[in-house]
C-alpha positions in Angstrom: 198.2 8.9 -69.9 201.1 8.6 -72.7 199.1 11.5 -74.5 198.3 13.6 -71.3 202.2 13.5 -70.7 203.0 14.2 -74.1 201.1 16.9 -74.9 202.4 18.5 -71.1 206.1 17.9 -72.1 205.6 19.5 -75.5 203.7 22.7 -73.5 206.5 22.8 -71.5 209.1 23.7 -73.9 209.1 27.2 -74.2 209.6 27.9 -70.5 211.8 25.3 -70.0 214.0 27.2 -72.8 213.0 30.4 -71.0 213.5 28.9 -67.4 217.6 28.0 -69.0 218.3 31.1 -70.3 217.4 33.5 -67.4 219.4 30.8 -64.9 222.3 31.3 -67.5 222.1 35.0 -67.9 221.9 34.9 -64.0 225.4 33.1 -63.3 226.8 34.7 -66.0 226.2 37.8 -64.3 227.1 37.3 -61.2 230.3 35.3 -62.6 231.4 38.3 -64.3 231.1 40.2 -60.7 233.2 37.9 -59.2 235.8 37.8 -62.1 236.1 41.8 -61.5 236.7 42.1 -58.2 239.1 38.9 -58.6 241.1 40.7 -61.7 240.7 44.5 -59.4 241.0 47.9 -61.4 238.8 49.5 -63.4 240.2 49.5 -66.5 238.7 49.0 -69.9 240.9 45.7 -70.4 239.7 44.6 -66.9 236.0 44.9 -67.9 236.9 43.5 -71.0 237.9 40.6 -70.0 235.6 40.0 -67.0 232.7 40.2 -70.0 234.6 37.5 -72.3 234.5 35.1 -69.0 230.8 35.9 -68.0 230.0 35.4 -71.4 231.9 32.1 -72.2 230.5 30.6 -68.8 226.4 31.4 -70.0 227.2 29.8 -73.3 228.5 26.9 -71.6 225.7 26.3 -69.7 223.2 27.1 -71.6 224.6 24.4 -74.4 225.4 21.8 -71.8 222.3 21.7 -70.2 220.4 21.8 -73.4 222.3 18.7 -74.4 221.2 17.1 -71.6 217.8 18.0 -71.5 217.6 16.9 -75.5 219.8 13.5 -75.2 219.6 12.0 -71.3 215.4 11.8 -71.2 215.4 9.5 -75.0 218.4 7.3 -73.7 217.1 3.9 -73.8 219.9 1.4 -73.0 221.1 1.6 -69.6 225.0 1.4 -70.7 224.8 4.7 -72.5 222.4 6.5 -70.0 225.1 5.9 -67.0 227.7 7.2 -69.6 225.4 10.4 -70.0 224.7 10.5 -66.4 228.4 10.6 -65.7 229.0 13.1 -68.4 226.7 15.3 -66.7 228.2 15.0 -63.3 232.1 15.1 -64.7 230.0 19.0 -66.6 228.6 19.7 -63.4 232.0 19.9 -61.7 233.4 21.9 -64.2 230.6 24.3 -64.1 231.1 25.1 -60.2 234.6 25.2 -60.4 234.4 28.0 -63.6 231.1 29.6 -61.9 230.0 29.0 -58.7 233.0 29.7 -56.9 233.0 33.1 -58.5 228.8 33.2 -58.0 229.7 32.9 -54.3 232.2 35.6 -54.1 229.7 38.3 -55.9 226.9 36.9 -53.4 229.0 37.1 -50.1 232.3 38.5 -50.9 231.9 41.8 -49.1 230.5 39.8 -45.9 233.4 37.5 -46.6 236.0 40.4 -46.5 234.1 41.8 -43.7 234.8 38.6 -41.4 238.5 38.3 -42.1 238.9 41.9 -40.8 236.9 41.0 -37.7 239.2 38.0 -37.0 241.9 39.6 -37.6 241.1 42.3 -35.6 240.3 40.0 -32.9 243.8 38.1 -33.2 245.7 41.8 -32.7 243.5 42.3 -29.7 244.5 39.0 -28.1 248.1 39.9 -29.1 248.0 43.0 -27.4 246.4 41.6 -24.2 249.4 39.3 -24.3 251.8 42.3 -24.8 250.8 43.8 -22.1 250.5 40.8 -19.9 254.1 40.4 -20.6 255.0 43.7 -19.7 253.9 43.7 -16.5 254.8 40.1 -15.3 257.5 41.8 -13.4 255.2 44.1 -11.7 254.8 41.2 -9.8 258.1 40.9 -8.3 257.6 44.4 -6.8 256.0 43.0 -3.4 259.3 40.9 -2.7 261.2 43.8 -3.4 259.5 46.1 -1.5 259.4 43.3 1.3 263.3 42.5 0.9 263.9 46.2 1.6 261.9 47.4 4.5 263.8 44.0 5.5 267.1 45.4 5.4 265.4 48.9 6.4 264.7 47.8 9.7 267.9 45.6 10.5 269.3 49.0 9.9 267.1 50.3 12.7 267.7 47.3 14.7 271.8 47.8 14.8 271.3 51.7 15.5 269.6 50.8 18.5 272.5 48.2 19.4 270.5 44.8 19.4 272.3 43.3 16.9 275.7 43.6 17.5 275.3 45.4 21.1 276.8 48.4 20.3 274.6 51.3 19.2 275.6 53.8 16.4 275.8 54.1 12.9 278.6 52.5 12.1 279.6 50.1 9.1 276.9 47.5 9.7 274.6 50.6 10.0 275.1 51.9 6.5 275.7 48.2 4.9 272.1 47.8 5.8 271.2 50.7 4.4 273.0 50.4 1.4 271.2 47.2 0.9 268.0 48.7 1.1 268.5 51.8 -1.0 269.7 49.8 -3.8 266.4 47.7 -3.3 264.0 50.3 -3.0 265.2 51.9 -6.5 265.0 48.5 -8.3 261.2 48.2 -6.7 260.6 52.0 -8.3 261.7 51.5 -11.8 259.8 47.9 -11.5 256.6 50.6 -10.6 257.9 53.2 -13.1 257.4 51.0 -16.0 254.2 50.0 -15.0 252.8 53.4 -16.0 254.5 53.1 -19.1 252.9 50.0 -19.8 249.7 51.4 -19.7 250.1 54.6 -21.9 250.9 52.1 -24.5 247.9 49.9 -23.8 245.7 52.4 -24.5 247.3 53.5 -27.7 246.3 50.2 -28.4 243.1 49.8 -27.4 242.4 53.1 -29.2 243.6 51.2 -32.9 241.4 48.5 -31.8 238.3 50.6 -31.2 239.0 52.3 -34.7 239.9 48.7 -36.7 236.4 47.5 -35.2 234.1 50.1 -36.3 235.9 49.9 -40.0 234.8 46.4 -39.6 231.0 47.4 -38.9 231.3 50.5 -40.7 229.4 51.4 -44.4 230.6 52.0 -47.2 233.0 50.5 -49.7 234.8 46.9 -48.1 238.0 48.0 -50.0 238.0 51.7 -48.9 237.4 50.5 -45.2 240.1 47.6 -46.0 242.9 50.1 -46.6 241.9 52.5 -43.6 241.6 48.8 -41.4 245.5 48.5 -43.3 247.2 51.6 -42.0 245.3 51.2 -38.1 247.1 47.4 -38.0 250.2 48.8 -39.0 250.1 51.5 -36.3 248.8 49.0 -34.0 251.9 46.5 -34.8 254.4 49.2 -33.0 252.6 49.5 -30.4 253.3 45.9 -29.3 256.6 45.8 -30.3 257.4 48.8 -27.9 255.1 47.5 -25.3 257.4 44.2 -25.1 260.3 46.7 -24.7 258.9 47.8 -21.8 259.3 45.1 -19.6 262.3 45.4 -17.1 262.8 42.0 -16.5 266.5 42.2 -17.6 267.0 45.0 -15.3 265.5 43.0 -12.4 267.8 40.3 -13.4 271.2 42.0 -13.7 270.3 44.6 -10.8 269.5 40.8 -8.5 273.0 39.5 -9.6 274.5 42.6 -9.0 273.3 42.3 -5.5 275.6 39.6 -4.8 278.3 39.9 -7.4 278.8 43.6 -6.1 278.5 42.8 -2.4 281.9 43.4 -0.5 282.0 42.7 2.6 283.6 45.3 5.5 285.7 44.9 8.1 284.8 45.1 11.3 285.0 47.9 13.3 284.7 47.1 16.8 286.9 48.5 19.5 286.7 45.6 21.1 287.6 41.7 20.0 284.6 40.2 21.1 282.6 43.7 19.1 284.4 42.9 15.9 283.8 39.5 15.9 279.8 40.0 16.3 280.6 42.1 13.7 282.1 39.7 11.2 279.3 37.1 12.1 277.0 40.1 11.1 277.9 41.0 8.4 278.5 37.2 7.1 274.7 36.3 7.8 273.6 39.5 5.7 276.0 38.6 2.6 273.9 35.2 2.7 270.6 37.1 3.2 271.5 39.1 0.1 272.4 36.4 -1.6 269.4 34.5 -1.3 267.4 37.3 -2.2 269.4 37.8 -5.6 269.3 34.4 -6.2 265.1 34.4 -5.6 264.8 37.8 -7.8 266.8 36.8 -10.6 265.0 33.0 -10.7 261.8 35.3 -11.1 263.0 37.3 -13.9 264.8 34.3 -15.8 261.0 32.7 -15.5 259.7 35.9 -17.4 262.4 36.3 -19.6 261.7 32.5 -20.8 257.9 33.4 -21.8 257.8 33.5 -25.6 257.5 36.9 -27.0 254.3 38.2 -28.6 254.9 38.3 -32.6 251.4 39.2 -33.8 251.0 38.1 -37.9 251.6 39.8 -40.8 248.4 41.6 -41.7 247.8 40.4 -46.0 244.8 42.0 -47.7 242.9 39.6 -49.8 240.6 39.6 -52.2 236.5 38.8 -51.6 236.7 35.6 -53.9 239.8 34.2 -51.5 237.7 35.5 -48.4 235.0 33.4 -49.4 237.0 30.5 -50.0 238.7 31.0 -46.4 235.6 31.2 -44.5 233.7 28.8 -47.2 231.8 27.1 -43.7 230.7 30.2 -42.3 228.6 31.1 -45.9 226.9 27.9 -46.9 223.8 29.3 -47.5 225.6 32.1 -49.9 226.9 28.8 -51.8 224.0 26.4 -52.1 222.4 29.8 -53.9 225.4 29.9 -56.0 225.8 26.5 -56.9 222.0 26.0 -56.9 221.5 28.8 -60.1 224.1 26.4 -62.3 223.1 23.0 -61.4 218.9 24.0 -61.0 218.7 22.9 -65.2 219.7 19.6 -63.7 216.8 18.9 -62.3 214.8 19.9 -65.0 216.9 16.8 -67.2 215.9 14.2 -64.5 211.9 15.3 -64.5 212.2 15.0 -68.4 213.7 11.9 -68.0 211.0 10.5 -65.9 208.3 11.5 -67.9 209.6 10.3 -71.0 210.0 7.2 -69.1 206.6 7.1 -68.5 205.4 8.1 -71.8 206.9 5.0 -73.0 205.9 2.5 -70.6 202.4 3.6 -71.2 203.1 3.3 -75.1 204.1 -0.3 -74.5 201.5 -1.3 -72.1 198.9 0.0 -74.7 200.3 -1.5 -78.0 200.1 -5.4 -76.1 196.8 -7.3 -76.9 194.1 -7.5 -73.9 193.9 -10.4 -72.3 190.2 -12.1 -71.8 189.4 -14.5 -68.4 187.3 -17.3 -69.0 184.2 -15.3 -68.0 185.1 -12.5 -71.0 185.4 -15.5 -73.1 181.9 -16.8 -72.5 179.9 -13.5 -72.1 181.6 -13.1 -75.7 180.4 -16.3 -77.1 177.3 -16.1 -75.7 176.9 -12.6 -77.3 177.7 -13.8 -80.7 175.3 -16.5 -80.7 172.7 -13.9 -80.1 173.5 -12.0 -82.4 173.4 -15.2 -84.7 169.8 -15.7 -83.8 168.8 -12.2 -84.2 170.7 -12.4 -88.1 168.7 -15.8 -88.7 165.0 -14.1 -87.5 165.6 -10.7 -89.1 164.5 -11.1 -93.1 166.0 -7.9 -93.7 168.9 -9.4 -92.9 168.6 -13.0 -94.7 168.0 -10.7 -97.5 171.2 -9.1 -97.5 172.4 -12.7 -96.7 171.2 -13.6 -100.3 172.1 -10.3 -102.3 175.7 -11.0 -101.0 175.7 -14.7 -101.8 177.0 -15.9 -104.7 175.1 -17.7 -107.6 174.1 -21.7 -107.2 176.0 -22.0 -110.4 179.0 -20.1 -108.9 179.0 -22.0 -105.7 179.1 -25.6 -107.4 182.0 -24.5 -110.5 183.9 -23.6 -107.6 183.5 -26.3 -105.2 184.4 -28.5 -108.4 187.8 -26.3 -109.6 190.7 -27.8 -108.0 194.1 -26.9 -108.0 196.1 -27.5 -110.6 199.1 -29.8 -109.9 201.9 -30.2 -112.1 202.8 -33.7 -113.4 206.1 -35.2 -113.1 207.5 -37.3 -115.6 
């Protein structure tokens, strides 16, 4: 097994050197995309410099992860093989913060840009549906407007006729009535008036917001279409700002208090005392009718004045590297690849590891002496004595038994030499 795994790892080295440098040249490219779009221009010095990065950033992966692969798998003691570990996740850090970040942006940076101008887009639209919704909030006072004069309209009518006061005509109380209802009727059409306004505006806006999404889904260029999508928000940014001039809220309000600030009351009229006094009473209950009513229309209008006004944001172009790191959650996939071409050597280290792990607990279960059961131990014995038996019955083989002996004479000199032991004295 030890020399199976051995002979694969040593196979193994030229693509594993091959397999390092293409992943290197690979983030090194796309690093040096990413460093040019984050420098911008396309001047020599720009280029220049996005090559010295790229360059730097394949050398230092290449060499880290060649350290690894040659040190980490022939670490033995486990205190210096946690070090090494940790030394390659403190160099895997540092590689995705030099690398992959910028990786990421020259995989998805365009897609990245292309999804800020959508949101933002989508934040001007909801600011101008807000706009106008401000604009005409006091469109909705029209109705009790329009209600409080035909009101007055027809009291009018009503004292003509004499069933007011009980004297027909058209005297004071007659054009007091009127007056009332003039004055209301006006307020009710520039309320409507500005209505209309509203909407030309709207539409200018909607038009800006037609033309800022098809940039967004457009072709061509991001930063081209990023400049065009510039000039359309700024365009789009006055339109608001007149559409929340529109609003005639403060008119409502100071024509309402004028109402009852500016009401004087007239003096009666009658040629009788009992016709003047009915009169008076008149005239008293229709200074607290139009009092009421300014009191009600400029509670309305204070309400919509109090609404906070629309202040869409700052439009800021950004760069694709930033766009990415903005919307990191929304392009995951776009930075496992990124991360996944620096850190894929790491891998490699921990299958090198565990086959050099291996390769030596094989070694070491091979080098330890066999150990025999009892039944090994007797089919052994038993064999030897055989082949005892078969020595003793062959006479080829006492032959070579006696050629290999030693003389008689040699035997007995040497059973009779003993060692020679110093005396001591």
């Amino acid at each position: 097994m030890s020399t199976s795994l051995h002979d694969g790892v040593r196979k193994l080295e030229l693509t594993t050197r091959v397999t390092l440098t293409v992943l290197s040249l690979a983030s090194g490219v796309y690093t040096y995309l990413g460093v040019r779009e984050l420098l911008g221009g396309n001047g020599v010095e720009t280029h220049a410099a996005a090559v010295i990065y790229s360059v730097a950033v394949t050398v230092g992966i290449y060499a880290f992860w060649t350290y690894m692969m040659r040190l980490a798998p022939h670490m033995r003691d486990r205190g210096g093989r946690m070090l090494l570990f940790g030394c390659m996740a403190l160099g895997s850090l540092m590689i995705i913060a030099m690398s992959a970040w910028l990786n990421a942006a020259a995989l998805a940076g365009s897609a990245a840009l292309q999804q800020h101008l959508a949101a933002t887009t989508e934040a001007y639209a909801r600011d101008l549906d807000k706009a106008h919704r401000h604009a005409l909030a006091a469109q909705g006072l029209v109705p009790d407007i329009q209600m409080a004069s035909a009101r007055f309209a027809r009291l009018a009518e009503a004292e003509r006729s004499g069933s007011l006061t009980g004297s027909a005509g058209s005297g004071t109380i007659v054009q007091l009535l009127a007056q009332m209802s003039t004055q209301l009727g006006g307020l009710s059409q520039e309320v409507a008036q500005s209505a209309e306004r509203a909407r030309m505006l709207f539409d200018q806006g909607s038009k800006h917001i037609v033309a800022m999404r098809e940039l967004v889904t457009a072709n061509g260029p991001i930063q081209t279409r990023s400049e065009a999508f510039g000039a359309q928000v700024q365009a789009l940014t006055g339109v608001i700002a007149s559409l929340q001039q529109t609003t005639v809220a403060p008119a409502v309000k100071r024509a309402a208090e004028s109402l009852s600030s500016g009401f004087i009351a007239p003096a009666a009229g009658g040629r009788t005392p009992e016709l003047a006094e009915r009169q008076t009473a008149l005239v008293a209950r229709v200074e607290t009718a139009v009092t009421a009513q300014s009191s009600a229309l400029a509670a309305a209008a204070e309400r919509i004045l109090a609404a906070p006004p629309v202040e869409p944001a700052r439009f800021q172009a950004i760069s694709q590297a930033e766009a990415v790191l903005r919307y990191a959650r929304d392009f995951i996939p776009s930075w496992a690849g990124a991360i996944a071409i620096d850190l894929m050597p790491g891998v490699l280290v921990l299958i090198l590891c565990v086959a050099h792990a291996a390769i030596r607990r094989s070694n070491a279960a091979e080098s330890e002496p066999a150990a025999m059961s009892s039944t090994d131990l007797i089919t052994a014995v038993r064999l030897m004595r055989e082949l005892e038996r078969a020595k003793s019955s062959d006479p080829f083989a006492q032959a070579a038994a006696a050629v290999a002996a030693p003389p008689v004479e040699e035997r007995e000199v040497a059973a009779n030499v003993h060692p020679f032991a110093p005396s001591r004295g």
